[in-house]
N, C-alpha and C positions, 0 to 999 in steps of 0.2 A: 703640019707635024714636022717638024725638025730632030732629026737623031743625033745624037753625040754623046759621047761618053765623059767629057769635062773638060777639054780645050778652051783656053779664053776667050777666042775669035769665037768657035761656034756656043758658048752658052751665051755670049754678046748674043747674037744674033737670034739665038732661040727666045732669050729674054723680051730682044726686040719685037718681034715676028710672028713666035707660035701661039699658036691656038695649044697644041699636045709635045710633048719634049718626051722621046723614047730614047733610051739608054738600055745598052746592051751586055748580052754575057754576065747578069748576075747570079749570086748563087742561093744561098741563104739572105732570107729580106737585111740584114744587115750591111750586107753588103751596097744598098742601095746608101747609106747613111752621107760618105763621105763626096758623093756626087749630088747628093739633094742639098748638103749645104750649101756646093758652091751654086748648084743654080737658083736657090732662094736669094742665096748673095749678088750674081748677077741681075736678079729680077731684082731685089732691092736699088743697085746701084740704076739701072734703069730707069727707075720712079716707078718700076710692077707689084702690084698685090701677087707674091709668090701663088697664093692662092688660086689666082685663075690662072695659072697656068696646068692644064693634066697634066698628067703622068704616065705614061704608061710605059714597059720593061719586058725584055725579050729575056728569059730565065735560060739557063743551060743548065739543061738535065741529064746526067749520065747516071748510066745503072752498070756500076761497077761488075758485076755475077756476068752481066751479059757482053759486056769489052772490056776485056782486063786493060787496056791501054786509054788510059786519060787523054781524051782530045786535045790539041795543043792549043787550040783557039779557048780553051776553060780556062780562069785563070784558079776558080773557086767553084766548080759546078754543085748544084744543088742533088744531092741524092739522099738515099733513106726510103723507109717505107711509103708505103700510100697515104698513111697518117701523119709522116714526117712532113711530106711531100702537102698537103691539105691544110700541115696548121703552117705552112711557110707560103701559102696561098693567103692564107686570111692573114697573116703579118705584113704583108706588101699591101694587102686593104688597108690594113689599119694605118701601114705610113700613109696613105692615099693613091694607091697607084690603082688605076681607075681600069686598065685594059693589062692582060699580062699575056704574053706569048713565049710558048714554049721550044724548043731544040733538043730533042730528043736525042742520044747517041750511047746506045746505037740506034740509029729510026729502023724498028722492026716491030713485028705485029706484038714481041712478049713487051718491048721498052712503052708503045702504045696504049697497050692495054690497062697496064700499071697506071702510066697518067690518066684513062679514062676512072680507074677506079682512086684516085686519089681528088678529083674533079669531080664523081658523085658526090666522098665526103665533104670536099668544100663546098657545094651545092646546095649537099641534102643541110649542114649547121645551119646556111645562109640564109635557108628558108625558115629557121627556128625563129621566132618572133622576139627572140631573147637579142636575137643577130645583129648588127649593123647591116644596111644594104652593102654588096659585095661588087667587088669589080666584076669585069669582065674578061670571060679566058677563053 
């Protein structure tokens, strides 16, 4: 696994190398958009099927009610309800991001509890036979 957030040198080398390519501090799955092109672009330039290469993405989640103060390391953090927060889980499946990790702020048992229950509903859809299989969180 090689991280990087979209450096020429490191998606080179991620293109070359990984097995899994995590990129960090997204917010909303959109935000994933403009860092998947360039490393489909370096895997192409490479001779790589973009395809095999994972994916997976460390998410920054702030719950504004509980830290009025936006962390400075967010550039764009993901917040919203537990339903905001579940269907921006299953938008990161469906670009293909295979493992997603999250950064709670503030890390406290109420900022915890919300991601667990935002993490039944993308769970509980996953399991719906209607579903795509889902990453992993």
């Amino acid at each position: 696994m090689v991280g990087s957030e979209g450096g020429p040198r490191m998606l080179k080398l991620t293109a070359r190398y990984a097995d899994l390519w995590n990129t960090g501090y997204m917010g909303k799955p959109e935000t994933l958009a403009e860092r998947r092109t360039k490393i489909e672009a370096a895997c192409r330039k490479m001779g790589r099927n973009p395809a095999t290469l994972g994916i997976t993405a460390l998410i920054g989640l702030w719950f504004p009610d509980l830290q009025e103060k936006k962390p400075k390391f967010f550039d764009n953090p993901l917040t919203g309800t537990a339903h905001e927060i579940a269907a921006a889980m299953r938008g990161y499946t469906e670009l293909g991001v295979q493992h997603m990790m999250f950064q709670c702020e503030p890390y406290t048992p109420e900022a915890l509890k919300r991601l667990t229950e935002a993490l039944q509903l993308y769970r509980a859809r996953e399991r719906n036979p209607r579903s795509s299989t889902g990453a992993r969180v």
